[in-house]
Structure formats: structure tokens, C-alpha cells
N, C-alpha and C positions, 0 to 999 in steps of 0.2 A: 714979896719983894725983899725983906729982911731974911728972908732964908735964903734966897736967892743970891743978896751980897754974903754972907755969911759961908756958903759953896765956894765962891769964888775966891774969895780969902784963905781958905782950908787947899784951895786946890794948887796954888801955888807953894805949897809948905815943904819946907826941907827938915829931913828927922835925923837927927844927930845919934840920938838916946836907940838906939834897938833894942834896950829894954823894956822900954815905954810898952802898957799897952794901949790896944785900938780903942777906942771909944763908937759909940755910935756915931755920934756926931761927924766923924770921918767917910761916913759909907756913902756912895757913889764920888767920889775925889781920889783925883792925883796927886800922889804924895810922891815926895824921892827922897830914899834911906839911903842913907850912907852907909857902906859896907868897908871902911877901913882904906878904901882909895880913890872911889869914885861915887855919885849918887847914883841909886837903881831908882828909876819911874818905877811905880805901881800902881795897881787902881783898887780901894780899898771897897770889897765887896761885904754884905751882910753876915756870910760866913767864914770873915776873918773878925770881927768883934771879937772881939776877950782873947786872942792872941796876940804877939808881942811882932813887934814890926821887922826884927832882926829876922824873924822866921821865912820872911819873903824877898831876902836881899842875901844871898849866899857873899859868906868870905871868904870863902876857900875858894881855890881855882882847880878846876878841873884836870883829871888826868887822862892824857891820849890814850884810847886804848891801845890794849897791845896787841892787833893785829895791824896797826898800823905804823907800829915799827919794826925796822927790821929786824932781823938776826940777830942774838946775843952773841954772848963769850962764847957758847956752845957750838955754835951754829960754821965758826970762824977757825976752829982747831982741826 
């Protein structure tokens, strides 16, 4: 029952630090890291122990690729 509150407590956690690393103590729980603008949910599994929680919360934004824009400078002359 005491680990059972102890889950419950960890599972509602919000991570500031992305440096932080994972502990055991985190595995099977939902955390949400803050990536610099918003929180990312994740579920901290056995085989992220001993890596850093920034590692699963990207801060960078993604780039369209480029078949789905159109035509450059090139394409227009």
C-alpha cells in the first residue's frame, strides 16, 4: 500500500530540470518534462533509468519536409 501511494505521488510529477537523471524509483509512472514551452507526458519505462529526462522531451520543432513544399527560387524563373 505504501508503494502504491508512493506511484501515485511520482505519477502526477512535473520535471522542470531535463538534466535530471531517471532514478528507479520513477519506472512504471507518468511524468511531464517541460521542453522550453510546454509539458511532454511520458511513461518512464526500465530502459530509460540512468538517462536524463530532456532525452524524451524534444525542443526543437520539427522541419516540413521538402516534398511538401513547393517550388523554390528555381523552379519560378
Amino acid at each position: 500500500a505504501r508503494e502504491r501511494s508512493k506511484r501515485d505521488n511520482l505519477s502526477s510529477r512535473k520535471i522542470w530540470s531535463r538534466r535530471s537523471s531517471i532514478l528507479p524509483e520513477f519506472v512504471d509512472c507518468f511524468v511531464q518534462i517541460y521542453n522550453g514551452k510546454t509539458f511532454v507526458r511520458c511513461k518512464i519505462t526500465e530502459g530509460k533509468v540512468g538517462h536524463k529526462f530532456g532525452e524524451f522531451a524534444s525542443a526543437r520543432k520539427r522541419k516540413p519536409s521538402r516534398t511538401h513544399i513547393g517550388p523554390g527560387i528555381k523552379g519560378k524563373r
